[in-house]
C-alpha positions as YAML, in Angstrom:
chain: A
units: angstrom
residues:
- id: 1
  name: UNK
  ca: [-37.73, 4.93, -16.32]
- id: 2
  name: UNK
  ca: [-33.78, 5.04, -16.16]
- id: 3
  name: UNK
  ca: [-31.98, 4.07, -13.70]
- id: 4
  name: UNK
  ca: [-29.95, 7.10, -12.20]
- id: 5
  name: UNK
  ca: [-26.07, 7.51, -12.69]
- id: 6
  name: UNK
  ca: [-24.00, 5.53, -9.59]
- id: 7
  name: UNK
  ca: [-22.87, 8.96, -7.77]
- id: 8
  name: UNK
  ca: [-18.96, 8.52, -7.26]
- id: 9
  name: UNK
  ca: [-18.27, 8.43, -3.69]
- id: 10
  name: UNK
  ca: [-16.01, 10.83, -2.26]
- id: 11
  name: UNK
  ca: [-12.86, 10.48, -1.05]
- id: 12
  name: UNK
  ca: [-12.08, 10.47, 2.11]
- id: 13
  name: UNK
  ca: [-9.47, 13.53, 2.85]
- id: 14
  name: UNK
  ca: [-7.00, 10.39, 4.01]
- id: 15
  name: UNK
  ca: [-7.21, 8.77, 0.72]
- id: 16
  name: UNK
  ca: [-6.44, 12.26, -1.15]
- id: 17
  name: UNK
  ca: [-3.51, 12.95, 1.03]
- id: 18
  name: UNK
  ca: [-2.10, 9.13, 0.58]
- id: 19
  name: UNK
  ca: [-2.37, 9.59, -2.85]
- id: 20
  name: UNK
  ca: [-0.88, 12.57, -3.38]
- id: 21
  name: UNK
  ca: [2.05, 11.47, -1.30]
- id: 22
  name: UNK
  ca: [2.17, 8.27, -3.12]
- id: 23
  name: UNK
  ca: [2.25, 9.95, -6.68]
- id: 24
  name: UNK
  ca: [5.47, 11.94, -5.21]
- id: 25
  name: UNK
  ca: [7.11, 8.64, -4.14]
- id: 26
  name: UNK
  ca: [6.27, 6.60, -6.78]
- id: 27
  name: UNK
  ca: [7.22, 8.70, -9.92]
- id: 28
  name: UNK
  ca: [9.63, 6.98, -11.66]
- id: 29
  name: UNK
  ca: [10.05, 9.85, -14.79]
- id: 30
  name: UNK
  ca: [10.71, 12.07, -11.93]
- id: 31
  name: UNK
  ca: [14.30, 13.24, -11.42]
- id: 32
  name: UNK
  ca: [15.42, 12.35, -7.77]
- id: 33
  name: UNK
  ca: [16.38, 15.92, -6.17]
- id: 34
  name: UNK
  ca: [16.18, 17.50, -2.84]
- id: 35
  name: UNK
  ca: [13.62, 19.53, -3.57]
- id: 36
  name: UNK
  ca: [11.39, 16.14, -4.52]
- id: 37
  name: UNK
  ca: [12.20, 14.85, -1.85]
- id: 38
  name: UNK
  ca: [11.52, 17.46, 0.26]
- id: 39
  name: UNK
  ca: [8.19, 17.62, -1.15]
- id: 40
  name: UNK
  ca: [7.45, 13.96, -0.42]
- id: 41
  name: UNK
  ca: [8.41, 14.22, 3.22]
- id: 42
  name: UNK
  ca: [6.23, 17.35, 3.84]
- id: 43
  name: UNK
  ca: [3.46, 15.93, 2.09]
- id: 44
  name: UNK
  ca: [3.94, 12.36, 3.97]
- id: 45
  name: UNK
  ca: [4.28, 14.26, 7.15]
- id: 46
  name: UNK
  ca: [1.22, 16.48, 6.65]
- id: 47
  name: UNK
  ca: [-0.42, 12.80, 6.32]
- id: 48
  name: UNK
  ca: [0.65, 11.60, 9.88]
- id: 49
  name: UNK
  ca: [-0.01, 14.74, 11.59]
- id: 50
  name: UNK
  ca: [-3.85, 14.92, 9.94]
- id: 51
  name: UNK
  ca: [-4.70, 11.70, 10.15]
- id: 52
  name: UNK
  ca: [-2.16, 9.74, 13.35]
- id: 53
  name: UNK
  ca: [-4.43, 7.20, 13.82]
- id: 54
  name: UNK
  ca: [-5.32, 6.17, 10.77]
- id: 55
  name: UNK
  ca: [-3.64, 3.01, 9.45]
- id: 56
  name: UNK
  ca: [-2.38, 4.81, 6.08]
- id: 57
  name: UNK
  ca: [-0.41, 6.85, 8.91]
- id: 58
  name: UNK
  ca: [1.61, 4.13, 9.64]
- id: 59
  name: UNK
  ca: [2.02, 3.27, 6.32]
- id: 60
  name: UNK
  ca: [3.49, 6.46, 5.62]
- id: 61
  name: UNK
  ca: [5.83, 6.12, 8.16]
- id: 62
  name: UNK
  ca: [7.34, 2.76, 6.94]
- id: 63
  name: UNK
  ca: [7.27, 4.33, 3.27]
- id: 64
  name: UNK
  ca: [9.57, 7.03, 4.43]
- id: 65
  name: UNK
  ca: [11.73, 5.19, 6.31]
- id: 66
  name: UNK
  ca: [12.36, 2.87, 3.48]
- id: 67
  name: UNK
  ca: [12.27, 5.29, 1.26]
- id: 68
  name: UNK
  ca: [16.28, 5.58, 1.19]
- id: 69
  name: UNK
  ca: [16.91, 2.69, 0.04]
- id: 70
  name: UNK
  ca: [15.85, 2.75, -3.34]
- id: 71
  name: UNK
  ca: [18.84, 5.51, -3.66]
- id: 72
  name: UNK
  ca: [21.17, 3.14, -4.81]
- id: 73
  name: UNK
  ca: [23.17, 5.09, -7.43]
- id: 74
  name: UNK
  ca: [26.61, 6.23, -6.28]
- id: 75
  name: UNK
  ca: [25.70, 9.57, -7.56]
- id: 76
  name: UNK
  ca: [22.57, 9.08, -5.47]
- id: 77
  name: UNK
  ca: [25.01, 8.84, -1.75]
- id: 78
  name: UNK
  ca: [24.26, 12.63, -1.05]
- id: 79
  name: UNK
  ca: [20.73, 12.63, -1.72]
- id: 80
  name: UNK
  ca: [20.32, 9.43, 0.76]
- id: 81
  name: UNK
  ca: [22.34, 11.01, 3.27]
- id: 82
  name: UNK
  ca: [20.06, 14.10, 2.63]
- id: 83
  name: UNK
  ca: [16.76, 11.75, 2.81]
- id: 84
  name: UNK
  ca: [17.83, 9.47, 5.89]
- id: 85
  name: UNK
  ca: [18.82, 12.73, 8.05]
- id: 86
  name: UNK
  ca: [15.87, 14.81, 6.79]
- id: 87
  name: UNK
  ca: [13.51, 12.05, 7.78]
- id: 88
  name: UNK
  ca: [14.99, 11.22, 11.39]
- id: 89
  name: UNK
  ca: [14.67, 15.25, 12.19]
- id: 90
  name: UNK
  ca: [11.32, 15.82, 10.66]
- id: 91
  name: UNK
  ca: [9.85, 12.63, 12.13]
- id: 92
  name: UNK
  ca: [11.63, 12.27, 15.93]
- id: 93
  name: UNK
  ca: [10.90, 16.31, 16.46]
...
């Protein structure tokens, strides 16, 4: 007899959402644009408010929050203005 195939097990919907947040944030071919970063906030936020008490939640939080600081680039100064005010809104309200 044969054995039978080791069934993947399913993600949780957590893991999905942390990974599709985390594939935003850590594209590095990506160009860095508002509308990227828009993206990653919403789908970072629609991580928190799912799943609050989860400990990717928190996670989430401090990746967003630090987020800004990878904008180093002179050219980069609006976009982390953009990013640091977008995130204090969208996460204090």
């Amino acid at each position: 007899p044969t054995a039978a195939p080791a069934q993947e097990k399913a993600k949780a919907p957590v893991d999905v959402a942390w990974e599709a947040f985390a594939k935003l944030r850590d594209d590095k071919d990506a160009p860095v644009t508002a509308e990227r970063l828009a993206a990653m906030l919403e789908a970072g936020l629609q991580l928190v408010a799912a799943h609050p008490t989860h400990w990717r939640a928190a996670s989430t939080i401090t990746a967003l929050a630090t987020h800004g600081g990878k904008l180093r680039d002179k050219k980069q100064a609006p976009l982390r203005e953009y990013w640091t005010a977008q995130v204090r809104y969208q996460v204090v309200n």
